[in-house]
Jmol script that loads the backbone (N, CA, C; Angstrom):
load data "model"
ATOM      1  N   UNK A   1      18.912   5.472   1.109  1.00  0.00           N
ATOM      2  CA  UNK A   1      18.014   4.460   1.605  1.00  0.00           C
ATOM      3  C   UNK A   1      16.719   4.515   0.802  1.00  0.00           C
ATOM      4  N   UNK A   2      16.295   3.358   0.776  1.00  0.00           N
ATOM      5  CA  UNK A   2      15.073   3.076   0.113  1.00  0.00           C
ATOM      6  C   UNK A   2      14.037   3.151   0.618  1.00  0.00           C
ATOM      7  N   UNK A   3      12.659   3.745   0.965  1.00  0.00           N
ATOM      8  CA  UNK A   3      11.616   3.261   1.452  1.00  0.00           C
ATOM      9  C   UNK A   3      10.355   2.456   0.442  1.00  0.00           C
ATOM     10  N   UNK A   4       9.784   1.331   0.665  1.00  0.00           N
ATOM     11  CA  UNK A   4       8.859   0.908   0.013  1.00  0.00           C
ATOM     12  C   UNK A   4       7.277   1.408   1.006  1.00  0.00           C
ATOM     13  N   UNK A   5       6.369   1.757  -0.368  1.00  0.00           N
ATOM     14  CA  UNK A   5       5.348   2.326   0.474  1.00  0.00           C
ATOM     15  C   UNK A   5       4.198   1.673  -0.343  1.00  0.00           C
ATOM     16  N   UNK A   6       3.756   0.747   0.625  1.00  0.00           N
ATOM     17  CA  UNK A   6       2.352  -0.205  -0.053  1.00  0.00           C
ATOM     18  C   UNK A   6       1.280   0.669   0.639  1.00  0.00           C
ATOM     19  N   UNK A   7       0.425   1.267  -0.436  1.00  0.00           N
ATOM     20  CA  UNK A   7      -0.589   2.040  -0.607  1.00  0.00           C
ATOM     21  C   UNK A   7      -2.207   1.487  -1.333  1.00  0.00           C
ATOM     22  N   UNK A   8      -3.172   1.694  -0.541  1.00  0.00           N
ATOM     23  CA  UNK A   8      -4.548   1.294  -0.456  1.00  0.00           C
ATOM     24  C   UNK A   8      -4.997   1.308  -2.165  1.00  0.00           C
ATOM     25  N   UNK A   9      -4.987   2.526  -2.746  1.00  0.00           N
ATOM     26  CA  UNK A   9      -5.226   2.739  -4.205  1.00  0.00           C
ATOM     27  C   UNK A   9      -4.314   3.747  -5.198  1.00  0.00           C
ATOM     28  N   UNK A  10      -4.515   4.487  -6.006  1.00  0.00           N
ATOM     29  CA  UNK A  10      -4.429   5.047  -7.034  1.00  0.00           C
ATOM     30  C   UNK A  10      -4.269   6.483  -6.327  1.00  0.00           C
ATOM     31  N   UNK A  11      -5.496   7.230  -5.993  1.00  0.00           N
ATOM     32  CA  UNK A  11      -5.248   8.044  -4.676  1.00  0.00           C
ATOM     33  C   UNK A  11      -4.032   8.378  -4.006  1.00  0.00           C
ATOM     34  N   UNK A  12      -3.889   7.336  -2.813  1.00  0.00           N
ATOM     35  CA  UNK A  12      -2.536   7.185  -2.277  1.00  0.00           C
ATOM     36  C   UNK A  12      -0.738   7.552  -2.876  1.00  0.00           C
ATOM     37  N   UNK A  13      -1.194   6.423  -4.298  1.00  0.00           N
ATOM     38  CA  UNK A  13       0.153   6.514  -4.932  1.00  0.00           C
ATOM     39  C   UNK A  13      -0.052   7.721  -5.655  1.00  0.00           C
ATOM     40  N   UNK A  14      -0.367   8.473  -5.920  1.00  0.00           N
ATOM     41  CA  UNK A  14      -0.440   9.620  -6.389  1.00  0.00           C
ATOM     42  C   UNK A  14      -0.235  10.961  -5.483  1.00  0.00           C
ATOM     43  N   UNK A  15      -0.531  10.082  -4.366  1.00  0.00           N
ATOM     44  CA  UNK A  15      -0.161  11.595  -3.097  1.00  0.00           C
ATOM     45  C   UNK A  15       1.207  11.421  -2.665  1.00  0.00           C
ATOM     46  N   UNK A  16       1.849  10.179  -3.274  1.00  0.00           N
ATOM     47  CA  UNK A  16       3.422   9.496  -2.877  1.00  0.00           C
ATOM     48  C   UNK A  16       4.177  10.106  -3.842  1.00  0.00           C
ATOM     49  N   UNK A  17       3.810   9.819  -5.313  1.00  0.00           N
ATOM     50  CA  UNK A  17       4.590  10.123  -6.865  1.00  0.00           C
ATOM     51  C   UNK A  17       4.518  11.765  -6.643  1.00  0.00           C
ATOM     52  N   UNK A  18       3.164  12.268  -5.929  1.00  0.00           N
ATOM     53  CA  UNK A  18       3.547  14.023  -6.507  1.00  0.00           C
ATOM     54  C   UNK A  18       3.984  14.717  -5.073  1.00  0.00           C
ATOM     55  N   UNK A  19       3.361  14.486  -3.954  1.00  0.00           N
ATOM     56  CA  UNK A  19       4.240  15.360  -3.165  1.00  0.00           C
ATOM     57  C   UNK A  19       5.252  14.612  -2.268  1.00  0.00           C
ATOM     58  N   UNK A  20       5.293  13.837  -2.456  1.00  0.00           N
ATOM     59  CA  UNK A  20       6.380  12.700  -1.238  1.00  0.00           C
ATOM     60  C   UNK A  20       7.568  12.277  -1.883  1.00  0.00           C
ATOM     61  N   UNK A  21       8.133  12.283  -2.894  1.00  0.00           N
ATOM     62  CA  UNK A  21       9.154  12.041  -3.817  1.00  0.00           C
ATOM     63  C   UNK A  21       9.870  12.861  -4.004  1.00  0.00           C
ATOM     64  N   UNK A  22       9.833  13.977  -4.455  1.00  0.00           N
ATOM     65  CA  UNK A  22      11.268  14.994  -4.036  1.00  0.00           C
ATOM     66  C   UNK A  22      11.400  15.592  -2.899  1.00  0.00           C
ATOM     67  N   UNK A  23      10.295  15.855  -2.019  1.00  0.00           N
ATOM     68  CA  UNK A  23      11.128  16.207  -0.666  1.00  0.00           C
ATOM     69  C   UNK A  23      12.093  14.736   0.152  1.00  0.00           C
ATOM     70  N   UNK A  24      11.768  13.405  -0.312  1.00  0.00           N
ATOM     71  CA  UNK A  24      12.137  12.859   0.506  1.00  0.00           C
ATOM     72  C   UNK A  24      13.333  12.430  -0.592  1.00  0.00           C
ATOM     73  N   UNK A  25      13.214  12.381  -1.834  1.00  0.00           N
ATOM     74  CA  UNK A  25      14.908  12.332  -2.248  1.00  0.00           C
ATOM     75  C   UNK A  25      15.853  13.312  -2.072  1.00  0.00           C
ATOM     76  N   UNK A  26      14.649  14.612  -1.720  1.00  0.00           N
ATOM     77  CA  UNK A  26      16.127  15.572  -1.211  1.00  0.00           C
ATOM     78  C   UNK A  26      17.026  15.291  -0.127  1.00  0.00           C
ATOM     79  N   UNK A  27      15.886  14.370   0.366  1.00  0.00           N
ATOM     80  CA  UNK A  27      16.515  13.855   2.068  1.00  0.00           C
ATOM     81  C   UNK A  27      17.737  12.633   2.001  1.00  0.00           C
ATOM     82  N   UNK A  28      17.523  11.984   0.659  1.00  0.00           N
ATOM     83  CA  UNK A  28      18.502  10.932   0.736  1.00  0.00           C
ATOM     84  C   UNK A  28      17.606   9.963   0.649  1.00  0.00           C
ATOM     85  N   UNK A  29      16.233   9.808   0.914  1.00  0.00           N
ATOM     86  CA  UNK A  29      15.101   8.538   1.140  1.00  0.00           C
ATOM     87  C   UNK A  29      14.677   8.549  -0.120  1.00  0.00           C
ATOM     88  N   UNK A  30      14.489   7.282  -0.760  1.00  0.00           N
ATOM     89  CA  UNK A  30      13.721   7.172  -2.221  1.00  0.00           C
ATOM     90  C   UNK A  30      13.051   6.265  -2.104  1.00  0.00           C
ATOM     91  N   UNK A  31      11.641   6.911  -2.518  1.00  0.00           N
ATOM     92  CA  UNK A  31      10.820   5.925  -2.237  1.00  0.00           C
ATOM     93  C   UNK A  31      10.162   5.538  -3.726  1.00  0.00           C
ATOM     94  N   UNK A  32       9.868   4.081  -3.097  1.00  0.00           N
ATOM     95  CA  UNK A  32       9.467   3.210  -4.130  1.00  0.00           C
ATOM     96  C   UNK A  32       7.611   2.721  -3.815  1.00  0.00           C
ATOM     97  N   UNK A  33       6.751   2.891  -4.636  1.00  0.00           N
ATOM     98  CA  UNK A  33       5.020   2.661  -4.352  1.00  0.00           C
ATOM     99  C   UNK A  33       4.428   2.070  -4.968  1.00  0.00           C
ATOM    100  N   UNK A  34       3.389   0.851  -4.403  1.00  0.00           N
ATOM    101  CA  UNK A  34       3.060  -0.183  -4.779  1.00  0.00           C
ATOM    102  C   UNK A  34       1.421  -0.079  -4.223  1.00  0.00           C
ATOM    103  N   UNK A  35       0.608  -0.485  -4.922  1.00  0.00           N
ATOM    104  CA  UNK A  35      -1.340  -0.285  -4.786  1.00  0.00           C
ATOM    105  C   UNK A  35      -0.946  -2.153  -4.530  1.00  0.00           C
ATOM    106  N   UNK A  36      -2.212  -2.149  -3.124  1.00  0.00           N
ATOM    107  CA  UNK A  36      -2.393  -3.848  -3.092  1.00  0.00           C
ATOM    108  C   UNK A  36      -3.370  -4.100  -3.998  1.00  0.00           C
ATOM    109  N   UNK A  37      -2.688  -5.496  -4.260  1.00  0.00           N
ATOM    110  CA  UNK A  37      -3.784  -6.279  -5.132  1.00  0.00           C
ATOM    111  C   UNK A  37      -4.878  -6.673  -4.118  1.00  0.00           C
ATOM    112  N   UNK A  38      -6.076  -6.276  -5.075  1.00  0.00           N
ATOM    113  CA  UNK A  38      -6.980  -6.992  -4.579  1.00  0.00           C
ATOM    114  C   UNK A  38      -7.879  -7.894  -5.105  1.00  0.00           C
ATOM    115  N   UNK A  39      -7.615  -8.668  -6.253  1.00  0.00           N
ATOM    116  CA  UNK A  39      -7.605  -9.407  -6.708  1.00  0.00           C
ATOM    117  C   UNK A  39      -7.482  -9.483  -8.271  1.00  0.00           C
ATOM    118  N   UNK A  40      -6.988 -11.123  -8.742  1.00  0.00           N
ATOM    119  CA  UNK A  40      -6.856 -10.945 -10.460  1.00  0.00           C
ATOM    120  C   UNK A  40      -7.762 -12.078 -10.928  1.00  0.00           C
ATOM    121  N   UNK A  41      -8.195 -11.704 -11.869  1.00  0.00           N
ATOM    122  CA  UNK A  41      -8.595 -12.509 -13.247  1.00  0.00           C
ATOM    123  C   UNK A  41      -7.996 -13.428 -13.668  1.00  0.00           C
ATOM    124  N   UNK A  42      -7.976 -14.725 -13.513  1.00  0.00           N
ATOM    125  CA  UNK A  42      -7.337 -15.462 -13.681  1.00  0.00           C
ATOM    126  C   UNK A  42      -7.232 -16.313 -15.120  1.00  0.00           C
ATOM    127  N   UNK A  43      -7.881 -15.910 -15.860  1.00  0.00           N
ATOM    128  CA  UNK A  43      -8.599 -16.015 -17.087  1.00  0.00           C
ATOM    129  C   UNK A  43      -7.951 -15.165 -18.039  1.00  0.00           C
ATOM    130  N   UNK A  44      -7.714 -13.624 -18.150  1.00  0.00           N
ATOM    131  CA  UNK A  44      -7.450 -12.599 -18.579  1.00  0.00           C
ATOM    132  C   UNK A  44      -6.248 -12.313 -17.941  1.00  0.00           C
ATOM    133  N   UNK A  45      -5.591 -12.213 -16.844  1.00  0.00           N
ATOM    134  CA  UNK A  45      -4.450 -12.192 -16.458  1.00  0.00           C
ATOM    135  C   UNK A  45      -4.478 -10.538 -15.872  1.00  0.00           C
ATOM    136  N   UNK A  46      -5.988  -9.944 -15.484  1.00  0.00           N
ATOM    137  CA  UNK A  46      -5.826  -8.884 -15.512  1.00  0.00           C
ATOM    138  C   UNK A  46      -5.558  -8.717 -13.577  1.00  0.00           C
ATOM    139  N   UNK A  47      -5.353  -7.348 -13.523  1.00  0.00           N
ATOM    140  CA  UNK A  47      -4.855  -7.879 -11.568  1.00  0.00           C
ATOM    141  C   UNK A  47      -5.642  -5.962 -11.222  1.00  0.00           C
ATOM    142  N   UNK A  48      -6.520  -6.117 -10.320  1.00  0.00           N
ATOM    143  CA  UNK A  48      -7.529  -5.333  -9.583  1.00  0.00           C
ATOM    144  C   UNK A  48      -6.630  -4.516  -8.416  1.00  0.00           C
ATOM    145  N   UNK A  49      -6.578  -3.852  -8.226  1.00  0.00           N
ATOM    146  CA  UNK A  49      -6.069  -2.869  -7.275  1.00  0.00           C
ATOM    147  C   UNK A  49      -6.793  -1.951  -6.686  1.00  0.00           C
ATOM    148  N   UNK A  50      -6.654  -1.543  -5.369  1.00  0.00           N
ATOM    149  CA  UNK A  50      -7.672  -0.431  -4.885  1.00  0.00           C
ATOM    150  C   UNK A  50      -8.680  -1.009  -4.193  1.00  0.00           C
ATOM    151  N   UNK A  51      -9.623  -0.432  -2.802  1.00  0.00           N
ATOM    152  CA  UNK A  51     -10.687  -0.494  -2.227  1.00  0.00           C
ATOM    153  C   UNK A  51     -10.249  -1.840  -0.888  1.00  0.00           C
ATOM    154  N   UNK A  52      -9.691  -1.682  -0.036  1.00  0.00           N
ATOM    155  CA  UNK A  52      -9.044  -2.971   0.735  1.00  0.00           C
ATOM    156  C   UNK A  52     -10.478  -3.488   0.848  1.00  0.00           C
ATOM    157  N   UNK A  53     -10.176  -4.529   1.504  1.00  0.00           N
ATOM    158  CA  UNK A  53     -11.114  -4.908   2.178  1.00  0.00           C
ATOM    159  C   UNK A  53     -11.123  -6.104   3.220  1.00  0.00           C
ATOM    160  N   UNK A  54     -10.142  -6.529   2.877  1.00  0.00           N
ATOM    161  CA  UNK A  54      -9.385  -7.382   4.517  1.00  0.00           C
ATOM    162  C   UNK A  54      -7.819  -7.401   4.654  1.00  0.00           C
ATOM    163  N   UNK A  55      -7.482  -7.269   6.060  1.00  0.00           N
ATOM    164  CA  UNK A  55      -6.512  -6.950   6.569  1.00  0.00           C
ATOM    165  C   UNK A  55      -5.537  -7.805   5.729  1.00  0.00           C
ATOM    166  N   UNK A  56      -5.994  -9.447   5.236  1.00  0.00           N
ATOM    167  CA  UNK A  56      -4.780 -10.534   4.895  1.00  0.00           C
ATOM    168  C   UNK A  56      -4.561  -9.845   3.038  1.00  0.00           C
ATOM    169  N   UNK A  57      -4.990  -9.201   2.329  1.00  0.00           N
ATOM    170  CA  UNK A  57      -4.642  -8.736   1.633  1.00  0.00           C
ATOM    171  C   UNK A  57      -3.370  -7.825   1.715  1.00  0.00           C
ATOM    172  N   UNK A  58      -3.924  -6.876   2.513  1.00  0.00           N
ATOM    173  CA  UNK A  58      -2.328  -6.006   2.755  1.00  0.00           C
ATOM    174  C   UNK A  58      -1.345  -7.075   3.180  1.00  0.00           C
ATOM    175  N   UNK A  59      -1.647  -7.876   3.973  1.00  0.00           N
ATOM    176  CA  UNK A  59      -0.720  -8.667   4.731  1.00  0.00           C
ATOM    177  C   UNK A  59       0.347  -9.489   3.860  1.00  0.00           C
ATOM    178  N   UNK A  60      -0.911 -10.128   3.050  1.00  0.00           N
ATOM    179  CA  UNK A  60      -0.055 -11.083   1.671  1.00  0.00           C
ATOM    180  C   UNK A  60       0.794  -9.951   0.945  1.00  0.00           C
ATOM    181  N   UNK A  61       0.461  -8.750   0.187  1.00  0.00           N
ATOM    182  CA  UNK A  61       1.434  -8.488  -0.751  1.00  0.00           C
ATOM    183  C   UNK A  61       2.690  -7.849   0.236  1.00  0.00           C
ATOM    184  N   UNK A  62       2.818  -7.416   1.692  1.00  0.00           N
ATOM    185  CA  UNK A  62       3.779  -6.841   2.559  1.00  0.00           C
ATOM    186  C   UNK A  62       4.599  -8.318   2.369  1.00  0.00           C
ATOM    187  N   UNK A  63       4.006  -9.905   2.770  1.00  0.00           N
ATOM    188  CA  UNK A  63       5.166 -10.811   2.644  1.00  0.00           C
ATOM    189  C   UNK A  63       5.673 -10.892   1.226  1.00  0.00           C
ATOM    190  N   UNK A  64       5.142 -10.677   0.428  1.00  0.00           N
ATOM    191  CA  UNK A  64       5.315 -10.662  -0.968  1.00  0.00           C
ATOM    192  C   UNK A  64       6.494  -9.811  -1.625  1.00  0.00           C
ATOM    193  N   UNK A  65       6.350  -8.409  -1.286  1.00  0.00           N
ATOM    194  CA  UNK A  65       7.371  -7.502  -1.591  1.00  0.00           C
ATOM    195  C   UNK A  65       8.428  -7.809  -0.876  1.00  0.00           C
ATOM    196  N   UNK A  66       8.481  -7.737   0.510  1.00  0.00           N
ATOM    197  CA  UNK A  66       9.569  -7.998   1.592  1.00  0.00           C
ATOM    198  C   UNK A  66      10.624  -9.200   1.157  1.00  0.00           C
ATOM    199  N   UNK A  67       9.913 -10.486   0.638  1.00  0.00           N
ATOM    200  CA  UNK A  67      10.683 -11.179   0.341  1.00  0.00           C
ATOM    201  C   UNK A  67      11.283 -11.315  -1.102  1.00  0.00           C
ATOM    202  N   UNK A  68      10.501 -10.174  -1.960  1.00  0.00           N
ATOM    203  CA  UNK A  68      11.363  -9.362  -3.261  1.00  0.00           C
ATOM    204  C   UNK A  68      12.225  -9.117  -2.801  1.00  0.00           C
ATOM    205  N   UNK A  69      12.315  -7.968  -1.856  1.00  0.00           N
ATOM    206  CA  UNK A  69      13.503  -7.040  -1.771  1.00  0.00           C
ATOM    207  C   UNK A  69      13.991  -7.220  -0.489  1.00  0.00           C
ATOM    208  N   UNK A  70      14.999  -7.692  -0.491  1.00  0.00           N
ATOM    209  CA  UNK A  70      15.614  -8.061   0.666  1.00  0.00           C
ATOM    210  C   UNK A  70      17.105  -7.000   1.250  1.00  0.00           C
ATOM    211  N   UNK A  71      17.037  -6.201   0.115  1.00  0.00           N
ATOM    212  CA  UNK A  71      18.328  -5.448   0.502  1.00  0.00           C
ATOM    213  C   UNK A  71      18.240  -4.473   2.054  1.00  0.00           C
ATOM    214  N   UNK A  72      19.154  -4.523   2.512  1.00  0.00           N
ATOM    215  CA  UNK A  72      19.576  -4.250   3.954  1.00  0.00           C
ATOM    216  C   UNK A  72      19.249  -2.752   4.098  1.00  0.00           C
ATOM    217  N   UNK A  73      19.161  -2.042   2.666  1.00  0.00           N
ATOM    218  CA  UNK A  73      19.099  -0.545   2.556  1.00  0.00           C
ATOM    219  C   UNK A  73      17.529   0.163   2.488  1.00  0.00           C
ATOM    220  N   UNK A  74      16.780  -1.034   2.844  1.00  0.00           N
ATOM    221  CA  UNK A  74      15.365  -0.996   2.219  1.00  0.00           C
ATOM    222  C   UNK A  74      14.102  -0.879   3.794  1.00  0.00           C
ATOM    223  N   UNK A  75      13.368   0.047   3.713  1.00  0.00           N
ATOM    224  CA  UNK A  75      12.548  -0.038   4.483  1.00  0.00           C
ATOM    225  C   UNK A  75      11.173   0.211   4.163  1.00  0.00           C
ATOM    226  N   UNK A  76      10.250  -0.548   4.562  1.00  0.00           N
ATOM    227  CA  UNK A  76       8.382  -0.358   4.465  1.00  0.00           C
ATOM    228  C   UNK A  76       7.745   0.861   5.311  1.00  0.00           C
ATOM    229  N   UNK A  77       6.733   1.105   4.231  1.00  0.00           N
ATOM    230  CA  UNK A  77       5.844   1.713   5.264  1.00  0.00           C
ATOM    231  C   UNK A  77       3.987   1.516   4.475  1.00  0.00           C
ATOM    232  N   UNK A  78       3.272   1.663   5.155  1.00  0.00           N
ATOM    233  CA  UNK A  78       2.243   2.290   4.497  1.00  0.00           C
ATOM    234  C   UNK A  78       1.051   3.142   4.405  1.00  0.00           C
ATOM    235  N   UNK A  79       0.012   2.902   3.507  1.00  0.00           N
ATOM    236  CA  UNK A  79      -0.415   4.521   3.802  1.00  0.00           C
ATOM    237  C   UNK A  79      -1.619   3.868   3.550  1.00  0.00           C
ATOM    238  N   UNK A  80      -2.967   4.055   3.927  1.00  0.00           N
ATOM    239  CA  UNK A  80      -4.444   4.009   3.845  1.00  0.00           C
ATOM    240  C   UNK A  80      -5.166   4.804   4.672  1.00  0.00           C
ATOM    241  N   UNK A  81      -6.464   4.680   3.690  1.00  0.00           N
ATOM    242  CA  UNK A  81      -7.856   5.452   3.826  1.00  0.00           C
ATOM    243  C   UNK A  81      -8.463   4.903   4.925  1.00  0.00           C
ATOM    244  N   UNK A  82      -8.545   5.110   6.283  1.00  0.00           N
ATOM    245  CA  UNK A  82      -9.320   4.178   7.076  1.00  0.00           C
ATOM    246  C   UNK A  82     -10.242   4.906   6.924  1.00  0.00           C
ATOM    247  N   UNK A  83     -11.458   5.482   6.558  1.00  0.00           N
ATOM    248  CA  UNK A  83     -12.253   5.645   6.989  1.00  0.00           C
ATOM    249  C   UNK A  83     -13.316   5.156   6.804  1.00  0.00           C
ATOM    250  N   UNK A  84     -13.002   3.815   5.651  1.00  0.00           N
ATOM    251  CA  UNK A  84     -14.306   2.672   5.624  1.00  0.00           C
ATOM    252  C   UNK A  84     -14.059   1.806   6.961  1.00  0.00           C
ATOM    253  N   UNK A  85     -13.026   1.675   7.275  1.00  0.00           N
ATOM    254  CA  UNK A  85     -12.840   1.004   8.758  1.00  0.00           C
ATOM    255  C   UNK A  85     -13.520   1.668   9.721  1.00  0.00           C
ATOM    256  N   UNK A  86     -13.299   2.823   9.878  1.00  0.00           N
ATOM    257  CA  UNK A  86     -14.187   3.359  10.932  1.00  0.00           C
ATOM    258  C   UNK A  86     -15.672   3.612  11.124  1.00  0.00           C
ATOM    259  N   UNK A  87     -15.807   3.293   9.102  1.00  0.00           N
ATOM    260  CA  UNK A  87     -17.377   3.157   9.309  1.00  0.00           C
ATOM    261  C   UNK A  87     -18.100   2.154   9.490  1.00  0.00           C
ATOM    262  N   UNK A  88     -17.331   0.863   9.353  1.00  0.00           N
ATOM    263  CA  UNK A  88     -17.690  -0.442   9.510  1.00  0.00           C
ATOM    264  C   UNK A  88     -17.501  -0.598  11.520  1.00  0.00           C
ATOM    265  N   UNK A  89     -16.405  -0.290  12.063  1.00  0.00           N
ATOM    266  CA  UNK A  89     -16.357  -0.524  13.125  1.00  0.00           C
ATOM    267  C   UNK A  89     -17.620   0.708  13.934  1.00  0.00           C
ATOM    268  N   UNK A  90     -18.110   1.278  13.571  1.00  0.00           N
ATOM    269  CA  UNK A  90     -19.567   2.109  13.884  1.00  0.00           C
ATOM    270  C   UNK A  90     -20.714   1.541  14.246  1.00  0.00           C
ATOM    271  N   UNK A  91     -20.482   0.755  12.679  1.00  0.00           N
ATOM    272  CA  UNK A  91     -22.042  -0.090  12.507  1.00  0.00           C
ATOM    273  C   UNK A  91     -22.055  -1.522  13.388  1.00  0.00           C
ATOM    274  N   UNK A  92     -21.022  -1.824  13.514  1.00  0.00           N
ATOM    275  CA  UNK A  92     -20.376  -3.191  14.182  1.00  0.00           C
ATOM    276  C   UNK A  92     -20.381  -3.102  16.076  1.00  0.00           C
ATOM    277  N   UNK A  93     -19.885  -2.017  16.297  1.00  0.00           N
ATOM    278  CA  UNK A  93     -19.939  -1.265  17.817  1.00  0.00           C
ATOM    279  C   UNK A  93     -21.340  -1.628  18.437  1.00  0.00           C
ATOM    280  N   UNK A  94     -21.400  -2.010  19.975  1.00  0.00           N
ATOM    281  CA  UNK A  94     -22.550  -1.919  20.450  1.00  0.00           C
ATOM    282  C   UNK A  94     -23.006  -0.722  21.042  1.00  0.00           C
ATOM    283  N   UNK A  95     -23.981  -0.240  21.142  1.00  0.00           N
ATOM    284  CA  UNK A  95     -24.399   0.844  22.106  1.00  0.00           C
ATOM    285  C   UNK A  95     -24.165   0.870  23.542  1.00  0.00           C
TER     286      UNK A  95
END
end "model"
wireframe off; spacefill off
backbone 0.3
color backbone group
C-alpha cells in the first residue's frame, strides 16, 4: 500500500525521506511526499513551496493529488508545523 503524505515544507519532507521511509516500507507502506504549493511565478514558471498560510492551499493541492492518483491501493495523510496557528489563534483569542 501506498501512503501519500502532503507536507507543510522542506522540514517535514525530510523528516518523511529520512526517518519514515524504511520503517514504514519494512511494514509494506510506501510512502510517497509532496511540500504544498504556495504559490508560482507565473512569468518564470517557478512554483514556491513551504510556510502555509491558508487552510484552501492545503485543501487545493489534497484535491489535486487525490484526483492524480486514484488507485484503490493509495492512502493520504499529512503532516504540519502548527505552531504559527497557535500563535495566530493567541493573538486572535479574546481575554
Amino acid at each position: 500500500m501506498r501512503i501519500n503524505i502532503l507536507v507543510e515544507g522542506e522540514s517535514e519532507e525530510e523528516f518523511v525521506k529520512r526517518l519514515l521511509m524504511e520503517p514504514l516500507s519494512s511494514q509494506g507502506l510506501y510512502p510517497a511526499v509532496q511540500c504544498v504549493v504556495t504559490s508560482r511565478d507565473k512569468r518564470s514558471g517557478i512554483t514556491y513551496k513551504g510556510g502555509l498560510s491558508t487552510y484552501a492551499k492545503v485543501k487545493n493541492h489534497l484535491l489535486r493529488w487525490t484526483k492524480e492518483d486514484k488507485n484503490e491501493d493509495v492512502r493520504f495523510s499529512t503532516m504540519f508545523d502548527l505552531i504559527a496557528c497557535l500563535t495566530i489563534s493567541l493573538v486572535i483569542l479574546p481575554r
